[in-house]
N, CA, C and O atoms as a GROMACS GRO file, in nm:
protein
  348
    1UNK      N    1   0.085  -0.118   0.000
    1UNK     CA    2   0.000   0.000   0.000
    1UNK      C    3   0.089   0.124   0.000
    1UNK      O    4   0.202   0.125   0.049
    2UNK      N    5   0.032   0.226  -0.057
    2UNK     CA    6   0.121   0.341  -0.093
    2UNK      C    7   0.045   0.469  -0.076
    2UNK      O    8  -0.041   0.460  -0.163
    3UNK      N    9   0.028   0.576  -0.018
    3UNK     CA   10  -0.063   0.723  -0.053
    3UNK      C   11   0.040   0.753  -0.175
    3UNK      O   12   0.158   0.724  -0.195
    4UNK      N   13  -0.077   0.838  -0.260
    4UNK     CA   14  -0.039   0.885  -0.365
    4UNK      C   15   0.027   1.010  -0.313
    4UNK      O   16   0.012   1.087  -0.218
    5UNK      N   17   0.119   0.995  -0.432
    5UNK     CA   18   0.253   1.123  -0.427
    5UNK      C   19   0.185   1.263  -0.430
    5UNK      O   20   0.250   1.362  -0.395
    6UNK      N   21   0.064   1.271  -0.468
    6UNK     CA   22   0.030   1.442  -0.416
    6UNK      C   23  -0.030   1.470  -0.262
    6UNK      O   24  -0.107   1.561  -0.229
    7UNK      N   25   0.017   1.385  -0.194
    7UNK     CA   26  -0.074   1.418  -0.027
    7UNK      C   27   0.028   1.435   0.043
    7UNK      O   28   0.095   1.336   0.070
    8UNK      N   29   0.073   1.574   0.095
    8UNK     CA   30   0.187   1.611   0.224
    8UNK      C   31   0.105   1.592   0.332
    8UNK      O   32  -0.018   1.602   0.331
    9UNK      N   33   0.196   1.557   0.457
    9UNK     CA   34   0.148   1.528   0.602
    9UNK      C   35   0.233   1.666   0.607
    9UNK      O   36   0.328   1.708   0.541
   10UNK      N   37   0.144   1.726   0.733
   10UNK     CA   38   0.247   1.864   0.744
   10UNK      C   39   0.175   1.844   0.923
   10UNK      O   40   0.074   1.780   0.954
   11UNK      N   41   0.275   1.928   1.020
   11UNK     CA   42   0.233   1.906   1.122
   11UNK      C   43   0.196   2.100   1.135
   11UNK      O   44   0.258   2.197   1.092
   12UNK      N   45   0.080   2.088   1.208
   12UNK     CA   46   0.043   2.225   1.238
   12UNK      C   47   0.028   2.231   1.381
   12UNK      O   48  -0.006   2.129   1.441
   13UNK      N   49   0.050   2.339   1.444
   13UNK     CA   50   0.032   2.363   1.586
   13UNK      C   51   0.059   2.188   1.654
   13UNK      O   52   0.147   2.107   1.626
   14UNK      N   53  -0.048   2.177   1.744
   14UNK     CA   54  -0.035   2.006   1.827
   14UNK      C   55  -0.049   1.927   1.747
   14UNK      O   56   0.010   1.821   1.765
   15UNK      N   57  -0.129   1.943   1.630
   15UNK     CA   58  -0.182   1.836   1.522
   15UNK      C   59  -0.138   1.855   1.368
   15UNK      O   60  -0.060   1.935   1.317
   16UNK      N   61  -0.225   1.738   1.305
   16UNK     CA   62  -0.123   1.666   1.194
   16UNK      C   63  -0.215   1.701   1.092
   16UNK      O   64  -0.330   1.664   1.119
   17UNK      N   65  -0.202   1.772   0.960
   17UNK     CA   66  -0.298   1.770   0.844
   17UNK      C   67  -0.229   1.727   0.734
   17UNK      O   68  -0.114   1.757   0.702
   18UNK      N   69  -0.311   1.650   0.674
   18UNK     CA   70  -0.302   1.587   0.544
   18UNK      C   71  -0.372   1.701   0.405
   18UNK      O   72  -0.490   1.738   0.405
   19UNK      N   73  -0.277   1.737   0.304
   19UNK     CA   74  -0.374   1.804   0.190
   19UNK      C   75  -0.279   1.780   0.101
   19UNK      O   76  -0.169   1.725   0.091
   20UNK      N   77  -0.380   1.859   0.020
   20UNK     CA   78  -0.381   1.762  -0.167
   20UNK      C   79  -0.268   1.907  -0.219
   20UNK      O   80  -0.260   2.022  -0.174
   21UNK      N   81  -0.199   1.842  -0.323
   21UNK     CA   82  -0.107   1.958  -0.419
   21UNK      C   83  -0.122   1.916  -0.570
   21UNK      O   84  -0.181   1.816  -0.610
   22UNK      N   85  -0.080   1.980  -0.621
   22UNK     CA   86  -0.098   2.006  -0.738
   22UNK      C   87  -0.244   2.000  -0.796
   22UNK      O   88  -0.336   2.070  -0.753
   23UNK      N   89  -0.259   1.874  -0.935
   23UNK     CA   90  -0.396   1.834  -1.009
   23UNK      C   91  -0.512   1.803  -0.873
   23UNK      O   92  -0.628   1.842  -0.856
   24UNK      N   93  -0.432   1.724  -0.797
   24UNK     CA   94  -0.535   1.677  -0.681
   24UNK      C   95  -0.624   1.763  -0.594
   24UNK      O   96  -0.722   1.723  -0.532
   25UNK      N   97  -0.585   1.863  -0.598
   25UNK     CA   98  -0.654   2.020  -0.563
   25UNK      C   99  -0.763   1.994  -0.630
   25UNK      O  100  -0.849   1.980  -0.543
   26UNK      N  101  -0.812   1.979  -0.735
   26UNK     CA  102  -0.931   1.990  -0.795
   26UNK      C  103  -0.978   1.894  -0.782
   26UNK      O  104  -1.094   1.910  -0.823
   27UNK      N  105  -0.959   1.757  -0.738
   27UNK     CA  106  -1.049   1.640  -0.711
   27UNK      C  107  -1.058   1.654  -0.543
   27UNK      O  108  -1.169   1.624  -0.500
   28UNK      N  109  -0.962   1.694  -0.445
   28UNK     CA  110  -1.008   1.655  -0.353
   28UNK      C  111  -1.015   1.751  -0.246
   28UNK      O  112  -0.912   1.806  -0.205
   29UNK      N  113  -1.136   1.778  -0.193
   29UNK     CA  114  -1.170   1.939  -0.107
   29UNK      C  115  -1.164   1.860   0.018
   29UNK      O  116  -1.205   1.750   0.055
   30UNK      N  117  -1.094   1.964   0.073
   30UNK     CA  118  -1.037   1.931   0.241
   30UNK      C  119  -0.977   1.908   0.324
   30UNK      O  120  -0.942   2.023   0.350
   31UNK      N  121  -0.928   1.846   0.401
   31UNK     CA  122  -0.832   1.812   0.451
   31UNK      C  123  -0.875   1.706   0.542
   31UNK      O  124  -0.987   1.666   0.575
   32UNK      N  125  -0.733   1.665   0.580
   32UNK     CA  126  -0.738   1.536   0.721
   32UNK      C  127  -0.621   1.571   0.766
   32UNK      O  128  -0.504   1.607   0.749
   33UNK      N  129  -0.769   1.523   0.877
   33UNK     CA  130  -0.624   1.565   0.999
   33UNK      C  131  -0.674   1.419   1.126
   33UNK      O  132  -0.768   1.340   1.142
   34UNK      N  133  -0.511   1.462   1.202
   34UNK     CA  134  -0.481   1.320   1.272
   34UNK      C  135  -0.392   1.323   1.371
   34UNK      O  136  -0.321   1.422   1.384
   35UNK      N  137  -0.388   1.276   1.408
   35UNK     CA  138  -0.365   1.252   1.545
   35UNK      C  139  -0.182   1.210   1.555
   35UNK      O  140  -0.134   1.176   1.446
   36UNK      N  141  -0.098   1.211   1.660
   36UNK     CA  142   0.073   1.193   1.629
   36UNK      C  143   0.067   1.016   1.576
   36UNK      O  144   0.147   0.985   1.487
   37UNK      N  145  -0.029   0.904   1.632
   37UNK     CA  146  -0.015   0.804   1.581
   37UNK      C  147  -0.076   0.803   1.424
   37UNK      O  148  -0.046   0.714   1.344
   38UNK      N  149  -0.119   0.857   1.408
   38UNK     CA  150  -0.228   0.853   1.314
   38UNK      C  151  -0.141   0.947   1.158
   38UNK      O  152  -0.161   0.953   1.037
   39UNK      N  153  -0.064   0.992   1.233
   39UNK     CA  154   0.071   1.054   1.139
   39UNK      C  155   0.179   0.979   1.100
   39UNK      O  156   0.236   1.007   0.995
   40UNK      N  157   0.232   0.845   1.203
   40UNK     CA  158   0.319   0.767   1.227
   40UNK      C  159   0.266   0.680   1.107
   40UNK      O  160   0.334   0.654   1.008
   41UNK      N  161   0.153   0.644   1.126
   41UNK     CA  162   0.070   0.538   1.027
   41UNK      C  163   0.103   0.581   0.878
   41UNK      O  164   0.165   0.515   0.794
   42UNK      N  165   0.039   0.722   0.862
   42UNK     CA  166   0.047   0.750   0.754
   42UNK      C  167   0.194   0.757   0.655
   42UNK      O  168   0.212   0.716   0.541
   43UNK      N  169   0.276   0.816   0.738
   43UNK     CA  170   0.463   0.838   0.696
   43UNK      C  171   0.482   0.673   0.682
   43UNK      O  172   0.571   0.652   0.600
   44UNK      N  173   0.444   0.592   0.718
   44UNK     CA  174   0.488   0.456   0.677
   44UNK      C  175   0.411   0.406   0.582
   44UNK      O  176   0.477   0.324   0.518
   45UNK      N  177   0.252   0.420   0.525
   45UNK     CA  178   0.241   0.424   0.408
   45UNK      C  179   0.266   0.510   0.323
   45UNK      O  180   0.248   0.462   0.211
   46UNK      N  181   0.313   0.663   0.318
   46UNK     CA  182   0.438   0.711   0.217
   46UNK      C  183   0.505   0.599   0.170
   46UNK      O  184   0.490   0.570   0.051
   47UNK      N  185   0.574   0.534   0.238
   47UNK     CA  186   0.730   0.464   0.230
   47UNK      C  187   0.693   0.362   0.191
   47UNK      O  188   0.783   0.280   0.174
   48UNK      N  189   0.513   0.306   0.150
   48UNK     CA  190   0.466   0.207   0.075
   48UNK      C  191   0.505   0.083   0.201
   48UNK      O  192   0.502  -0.023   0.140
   49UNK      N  193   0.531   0.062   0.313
   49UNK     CA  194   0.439  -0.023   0.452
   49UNK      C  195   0.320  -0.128   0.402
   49UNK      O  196   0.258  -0.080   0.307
   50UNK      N  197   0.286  -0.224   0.432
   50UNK     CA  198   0.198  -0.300   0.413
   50UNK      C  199   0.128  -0.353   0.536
   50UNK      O  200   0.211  -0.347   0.626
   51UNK      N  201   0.003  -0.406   0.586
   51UNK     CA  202  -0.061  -0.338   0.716
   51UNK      C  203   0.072  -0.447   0.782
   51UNK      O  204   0.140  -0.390   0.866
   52UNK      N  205   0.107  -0.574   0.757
   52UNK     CA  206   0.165  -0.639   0.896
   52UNK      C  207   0.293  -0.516   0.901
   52UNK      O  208   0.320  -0.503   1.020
   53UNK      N  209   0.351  -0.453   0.846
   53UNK     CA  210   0.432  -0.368   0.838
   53UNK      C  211   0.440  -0.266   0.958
   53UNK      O  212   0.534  -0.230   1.029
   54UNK      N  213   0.290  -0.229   0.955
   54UNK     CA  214   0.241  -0.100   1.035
   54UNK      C  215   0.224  -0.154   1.134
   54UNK      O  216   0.232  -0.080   1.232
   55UNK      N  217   0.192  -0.302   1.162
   55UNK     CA  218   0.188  -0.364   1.311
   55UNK      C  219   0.302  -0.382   1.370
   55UNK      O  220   0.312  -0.385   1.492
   56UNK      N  221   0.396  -0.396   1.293
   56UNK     CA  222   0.541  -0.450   1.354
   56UNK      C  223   0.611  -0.255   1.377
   56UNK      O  224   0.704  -0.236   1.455
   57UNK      N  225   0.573  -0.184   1.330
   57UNK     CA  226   0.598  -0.056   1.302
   57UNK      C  227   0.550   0.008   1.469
   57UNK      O  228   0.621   0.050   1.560
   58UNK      N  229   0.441  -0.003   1.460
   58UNK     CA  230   0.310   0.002   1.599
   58UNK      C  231   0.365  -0.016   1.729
   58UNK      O  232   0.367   0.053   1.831
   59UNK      N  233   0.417  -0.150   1.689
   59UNK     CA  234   0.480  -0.195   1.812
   59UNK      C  235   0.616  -0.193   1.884
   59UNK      O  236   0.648  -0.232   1.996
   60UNK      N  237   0.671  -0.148   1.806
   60UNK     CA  238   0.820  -0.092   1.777
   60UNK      C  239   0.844   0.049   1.875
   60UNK      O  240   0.932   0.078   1.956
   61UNK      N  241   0.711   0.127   1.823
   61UNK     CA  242   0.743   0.274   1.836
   61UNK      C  243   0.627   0.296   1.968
   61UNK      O  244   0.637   0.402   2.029
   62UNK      N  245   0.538   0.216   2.002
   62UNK     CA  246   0.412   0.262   2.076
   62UNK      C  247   0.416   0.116   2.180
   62UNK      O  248   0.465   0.012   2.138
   63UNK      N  249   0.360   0.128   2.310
   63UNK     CA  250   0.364   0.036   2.391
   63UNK      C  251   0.196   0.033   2.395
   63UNK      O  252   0.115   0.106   2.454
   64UNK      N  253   0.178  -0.086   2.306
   64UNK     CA  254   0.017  -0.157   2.270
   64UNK      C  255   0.011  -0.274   2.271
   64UNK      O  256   0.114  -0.340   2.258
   65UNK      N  257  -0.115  -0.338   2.285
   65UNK     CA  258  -0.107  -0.476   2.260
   65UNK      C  259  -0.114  -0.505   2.105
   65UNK      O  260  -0.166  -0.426   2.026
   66UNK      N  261  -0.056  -0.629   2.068
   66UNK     CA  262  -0.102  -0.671   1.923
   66UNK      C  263  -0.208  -0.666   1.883
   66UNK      O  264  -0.231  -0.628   1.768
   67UNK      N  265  -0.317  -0.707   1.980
   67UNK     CA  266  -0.465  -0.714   1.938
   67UNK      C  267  -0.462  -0.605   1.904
   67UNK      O  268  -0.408  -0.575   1.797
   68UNK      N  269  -0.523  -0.505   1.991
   68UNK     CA  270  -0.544  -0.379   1.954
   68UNK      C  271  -0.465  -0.272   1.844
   68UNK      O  272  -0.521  -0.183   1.780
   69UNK      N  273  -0.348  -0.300   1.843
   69UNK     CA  274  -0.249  -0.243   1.748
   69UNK      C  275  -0.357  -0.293   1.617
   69UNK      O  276  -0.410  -0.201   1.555
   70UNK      N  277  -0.385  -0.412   1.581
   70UNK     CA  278  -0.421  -0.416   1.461
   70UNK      C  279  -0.542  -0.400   1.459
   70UNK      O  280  -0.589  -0.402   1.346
   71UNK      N  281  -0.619  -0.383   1.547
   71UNK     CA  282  -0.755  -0.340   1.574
   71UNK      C  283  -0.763  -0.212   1.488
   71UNK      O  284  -0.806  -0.202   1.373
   72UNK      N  285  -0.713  -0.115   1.568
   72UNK     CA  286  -0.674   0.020   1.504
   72UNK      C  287  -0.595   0.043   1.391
   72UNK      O  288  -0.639   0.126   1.311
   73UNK      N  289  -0.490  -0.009   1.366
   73UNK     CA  290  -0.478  -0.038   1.216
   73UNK      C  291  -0.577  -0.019   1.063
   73UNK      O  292  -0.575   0.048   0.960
   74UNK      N  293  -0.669  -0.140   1.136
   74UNK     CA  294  -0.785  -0.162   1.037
   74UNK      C  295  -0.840  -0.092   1.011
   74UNK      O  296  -0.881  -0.088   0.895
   75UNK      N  297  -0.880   0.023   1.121
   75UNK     CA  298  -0.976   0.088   1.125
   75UNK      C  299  -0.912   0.251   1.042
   75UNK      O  300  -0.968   0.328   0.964
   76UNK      N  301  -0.812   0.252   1.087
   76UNK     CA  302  -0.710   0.359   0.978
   76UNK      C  303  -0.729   0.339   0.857
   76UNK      O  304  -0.798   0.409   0.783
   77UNK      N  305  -0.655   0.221   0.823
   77UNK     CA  306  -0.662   0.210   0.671
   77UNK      C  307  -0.791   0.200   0.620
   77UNK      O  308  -0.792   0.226   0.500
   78UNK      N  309  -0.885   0.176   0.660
   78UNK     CA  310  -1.049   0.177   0.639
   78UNK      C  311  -1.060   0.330   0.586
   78UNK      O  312  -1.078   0.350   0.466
   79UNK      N  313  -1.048   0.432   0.674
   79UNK     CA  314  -1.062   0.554   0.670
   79UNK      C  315  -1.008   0.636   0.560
   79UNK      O  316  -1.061   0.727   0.495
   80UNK      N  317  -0.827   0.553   0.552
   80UNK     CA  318  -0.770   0.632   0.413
   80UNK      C  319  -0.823   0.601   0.317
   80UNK      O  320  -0.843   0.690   0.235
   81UNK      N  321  -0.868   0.466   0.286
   81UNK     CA  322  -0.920   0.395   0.172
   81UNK      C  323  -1.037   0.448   0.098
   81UNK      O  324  -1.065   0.447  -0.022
   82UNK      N  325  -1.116   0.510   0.234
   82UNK     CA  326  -1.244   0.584   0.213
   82UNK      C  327  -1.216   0.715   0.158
   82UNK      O  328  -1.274   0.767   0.062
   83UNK      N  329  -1.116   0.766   0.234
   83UNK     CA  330  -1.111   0.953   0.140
   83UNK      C  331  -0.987   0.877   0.075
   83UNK      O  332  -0.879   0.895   0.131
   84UNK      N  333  -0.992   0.778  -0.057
   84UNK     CA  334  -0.889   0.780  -0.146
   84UNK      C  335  -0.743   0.833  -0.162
   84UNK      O  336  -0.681   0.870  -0.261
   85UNK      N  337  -0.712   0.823  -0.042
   85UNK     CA  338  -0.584   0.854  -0.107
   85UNK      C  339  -0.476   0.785  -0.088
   85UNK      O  340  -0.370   0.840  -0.061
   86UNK      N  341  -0.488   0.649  -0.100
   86UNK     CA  342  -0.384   0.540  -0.152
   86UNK      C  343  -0.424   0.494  -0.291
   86UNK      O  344  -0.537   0.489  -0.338
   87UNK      N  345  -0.305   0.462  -0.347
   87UNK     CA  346  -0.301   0.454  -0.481
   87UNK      C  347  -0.335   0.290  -0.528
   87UNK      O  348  -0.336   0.259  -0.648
   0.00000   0.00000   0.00000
Protein backbone atom coordinates (compact mmCIF):
# COMPACT_ATOMS: atom_id res chain seq x y z
CA UNK A 1 0.00 0.00 0.00
CA UNK A 2 1.21 3.41 -0.93
CA UNK A 3 -0.63 7.23 -0.53
CA UNK A 4 -0.39 8.85 -3.65
CA UNK A 5 2.53 11.23 -4.27
CA UNK A 6 0.30 14.42 -4.16
CA UNK A 7 -0.74 14.18 -0.27
CA UNK A 8 1.87 16.11 2.24
CA UNK A 9 1.48 15.28 6.02
CA UNK A 10 2.47 18.64 7.44
CA UNK A 11 2.33 19.06 11.22
CA UNK A 12 0.43 22.25 12.37
CA UNK A 13 0.32 23.63 15.86
CA UNK A 14 -0.35 20.06 18.27
CA UNK A 15 -1.82 18.37 15.22
CA UNK A 16 -1.23 16.66 11.94
CA UNK A 17 -2.98 17.70 8.44
CA UNK A 18 -3.02 15.87 5.44
CA UNK A 19 -3.74 18.04 1.90
CA UNK A 20 -3.81 17.62 -1.67
CA UNK A 21 -1.07 19.58 -4.19
CA UNK A 22 -0.98 20.06 -7.38
CA UNK A 23 -3.96 18.34 -10.09
CA UNK A 24 -5.35 16.77 -6.81
CA UNK A 25 -6.54 20.20 -5.63
CA UNK A 26 -9.31 19.90 -7.95
CA UNK A 27 -10.49 16.40 -7.11
CA UNK A 28 -10.08 16.55 -3.53
CA UNK A 29 -11.70 19.39 -1.07
CA UNK A 30 -10.37 19.31 2.41
CA UNK A 31 -8.32 18.12 4.51
CA UNK A 32 -7.38 15.36 7.21
CA UNK A 33 -6.24 15.65 9.99
CA UNK A 34 -4.81 13.20 12.72
CA UNK A 35 -3.65 12.52 15.45
CA UNK A 36 0.73 11.93 16.29
CA UNK A 37 -0.15 8.04 15.81
CA UNK A 38 -2.28 8.53 13.15
CA UNK A 39 0.71 10.54 11.39
CA UNK A 40 3.19 7.67 12.27
CA UNK A 41 0.70 5.38 10.27
CA UNK A 42 0.47 7.50 7.54
CA UNK A 43 4.63 8.38 6.95
CA UNK A 44 4.88 4.56 6.77
CA UNK A 45 2.41 4.24 4.08
CA UNK A 46 4.38 7.11 2.17
CA UNK A 47 7.30 4.64 2.31
CA UNK A 48 4.66 2.07 0.75
CA UNK A 49 4.39 -0.23 4.52
CA UNK A 50 1.98 -3.00 4.13
CA UNK A 51 -0.61 -3.38 7.16
CA UNK A 52 1.65 -6.39 8.96
CA UNK A 53 4.32 -3.68 8.38
CA UNK A 54 2.41 -1.00 10.35
CA UNK A 55 1.88 -3.64 13.11
CA UNK A 56 5.41 -4.50 13.54
CA UNK A 57 5.98 -0.56 13.02
CA UNK A 58 3.10 0.03 15.99
CA UNK A 59 4.80 -1.95 18.12
CA UNK A 60 8.20 -0.91 17.77
CA UNK A 61 7.44 2.74 18.36
CA UNK A 62 4.12 2.62 20.76
CA UNK A 63 3.64 0.36 23.91
CA UNK A 64 0.18 -1.57 22.70
CA UNK A 65 -1.07 -4.76 22.60
CA UNK A 66 -1.03 -6.71 19.23
CA UNK A 67 -4.65 -7.14 19.38
CA UNK A 68 -5.44 -3.79 19.54
CA UNK A 69 -2.49 -2.43 17.48
CA UNK A 70 -4.21 -4.16 14.61
CA UNK A 71 -7.55 -3.41 15.74
CA UNK A 72 -6.74 0.20 15.04
CA UNK A 73 -4.78 -0.38 12.16
CA UNK A 74 -7.85 -1.62 10.37
CA UNK A 75 -9.76 0.88 11.25
CA UNK A 76 -7.10 3.59 9.78
CA UNK A 77 -6.62 2.09 6.71
CA UNK A 78 -10.49 1.77 6.39
CA UNK A 79 -10.62 5.54 6.70
CA UNK A 80 -7.70 6.32 4.13
CA UNK A 81 -9.20 3.95 1.72
CA UNK A 82 -12.44 5.84 2.13
CA UNK A 83 -11.11 9.53 1.40
CA UNK A 84 -8.89 7.80 -1.46
CA UNK A 85 -5.84 8.54 -1.07
CA UNK A 86 -3.84 5.40 -1.52
CA UNK A 87 -3.01 4.54 -4.81
Amino acid sequence: MKIKDNFLLRKVADSYVVVPVGKLTLDFNGIITLNETGAFLFEQLQKGAEREDLIENLLKEYDVDPEKAAADIDVFLEKVKDADVLE
